[in-house]
N, C-alpha and C positions, 0 to 999 in steps of 0.2 A: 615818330616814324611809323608805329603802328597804325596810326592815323590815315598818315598820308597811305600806306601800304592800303588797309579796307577802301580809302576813297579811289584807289587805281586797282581794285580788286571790282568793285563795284561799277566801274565806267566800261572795266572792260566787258563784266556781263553784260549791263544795260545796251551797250553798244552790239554786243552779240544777239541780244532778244530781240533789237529793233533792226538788223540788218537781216534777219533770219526771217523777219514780218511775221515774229508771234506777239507783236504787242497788237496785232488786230485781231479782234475776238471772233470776227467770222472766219478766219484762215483754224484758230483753234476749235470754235464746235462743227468744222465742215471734216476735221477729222476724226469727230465723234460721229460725223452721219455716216454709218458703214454704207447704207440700202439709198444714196442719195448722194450728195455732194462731195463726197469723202475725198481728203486733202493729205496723202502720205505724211506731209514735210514736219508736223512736228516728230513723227519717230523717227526722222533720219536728224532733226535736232536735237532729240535725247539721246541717239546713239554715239552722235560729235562730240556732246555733252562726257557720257560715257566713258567714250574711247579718251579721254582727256583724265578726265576726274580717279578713272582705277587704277593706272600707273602716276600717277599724281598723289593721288594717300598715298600708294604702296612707300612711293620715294620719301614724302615727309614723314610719314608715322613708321617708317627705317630709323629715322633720325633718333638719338637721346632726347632731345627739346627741340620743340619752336623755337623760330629765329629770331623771332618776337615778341616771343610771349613765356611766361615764366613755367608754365608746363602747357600741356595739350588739352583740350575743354572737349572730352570726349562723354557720350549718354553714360549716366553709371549702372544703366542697367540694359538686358536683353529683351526683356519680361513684356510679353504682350498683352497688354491688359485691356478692360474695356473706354480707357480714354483713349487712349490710343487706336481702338478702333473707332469710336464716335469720331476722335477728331479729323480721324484719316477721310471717314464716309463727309463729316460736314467741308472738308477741303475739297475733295472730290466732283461733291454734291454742286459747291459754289460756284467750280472752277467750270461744270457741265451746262450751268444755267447763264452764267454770265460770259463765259468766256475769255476769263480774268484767271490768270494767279497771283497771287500775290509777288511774285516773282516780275513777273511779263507785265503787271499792270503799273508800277513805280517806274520805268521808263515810259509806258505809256501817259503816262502825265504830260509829259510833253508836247503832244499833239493835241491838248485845249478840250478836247471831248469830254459833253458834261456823264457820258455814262462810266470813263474812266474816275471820275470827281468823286462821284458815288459810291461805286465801286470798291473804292480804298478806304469812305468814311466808312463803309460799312464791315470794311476788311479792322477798321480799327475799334470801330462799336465792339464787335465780337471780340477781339482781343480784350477788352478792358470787362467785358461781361465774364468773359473767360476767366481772367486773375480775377473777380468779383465769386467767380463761382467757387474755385479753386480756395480761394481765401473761405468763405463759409462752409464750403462742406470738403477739408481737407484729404489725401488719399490714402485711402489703408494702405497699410505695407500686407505685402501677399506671405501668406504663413507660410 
């Protein structure tokens, strides 16, 4: 059940990013061009996003347990630290240059473009470099 619940959790995004036309990467950096082509629609799609998602935790994480899961997979900590700020700026960075999140670009698969192809090899390169790096230079705990 859990299964099927993430792959109807996951259709519904994807269906959401691809009806909302943010799987086209010039719809997302035309709302990076403030002094040029600038594109409102993704901040009224993180607001939708938003307006969905905070009464949404509030109501689950009310709950004693998940309905499907043996407790709740929440961060174990607050702590802002400098991976967290590296990985935030190289998300950021990626997401300004290509026009790709990682999010909005796994439906974009679908439409056969070889910049989308790319995009996610290298969305995966970095992840496997990542646990590569993480595994040799593991992280202090903060005194």
């Amino acid at each position: 059940m859990r299964l099927v619940s993430a792959f109807a959790i996951g259709l519904i995004f994807g269906l959401g990013i691809s009806i909302s036309g943010m799987i086209d990467p010039a719809k997302v950096l035309n709302f990076f061009d403030l002094a040029g082509t600038w594109d409102p629609s993704l901040a009224f799609v993180m607001a939708g996003a938003l307006a969905v998602a905070i009464p949404g935790y509030r109501l689950v994480l009310g709950r004693p347990l998940p309905t499907l899961a043996p407790r709740f997979e929440l961060p174990e900590t607050q702590h802002i630290d400098q991976r967290l700020i590296l990985g935030s700026a190289a998300f950021g960075i990626g997401w300004g240059i290509a026009g790709y999140c990682p999010g909005g670009a796994l439906p974009a698969l679908g439409t056969g473009e070889a910049s989308v192809f790319v995009f996610v090899a290298a969305l995966i390169a970095g992840m496997l470099a990542a646990r590569w790096l993480q595994a040799r230079y593991p992280a202090r705990k903060p005194a």
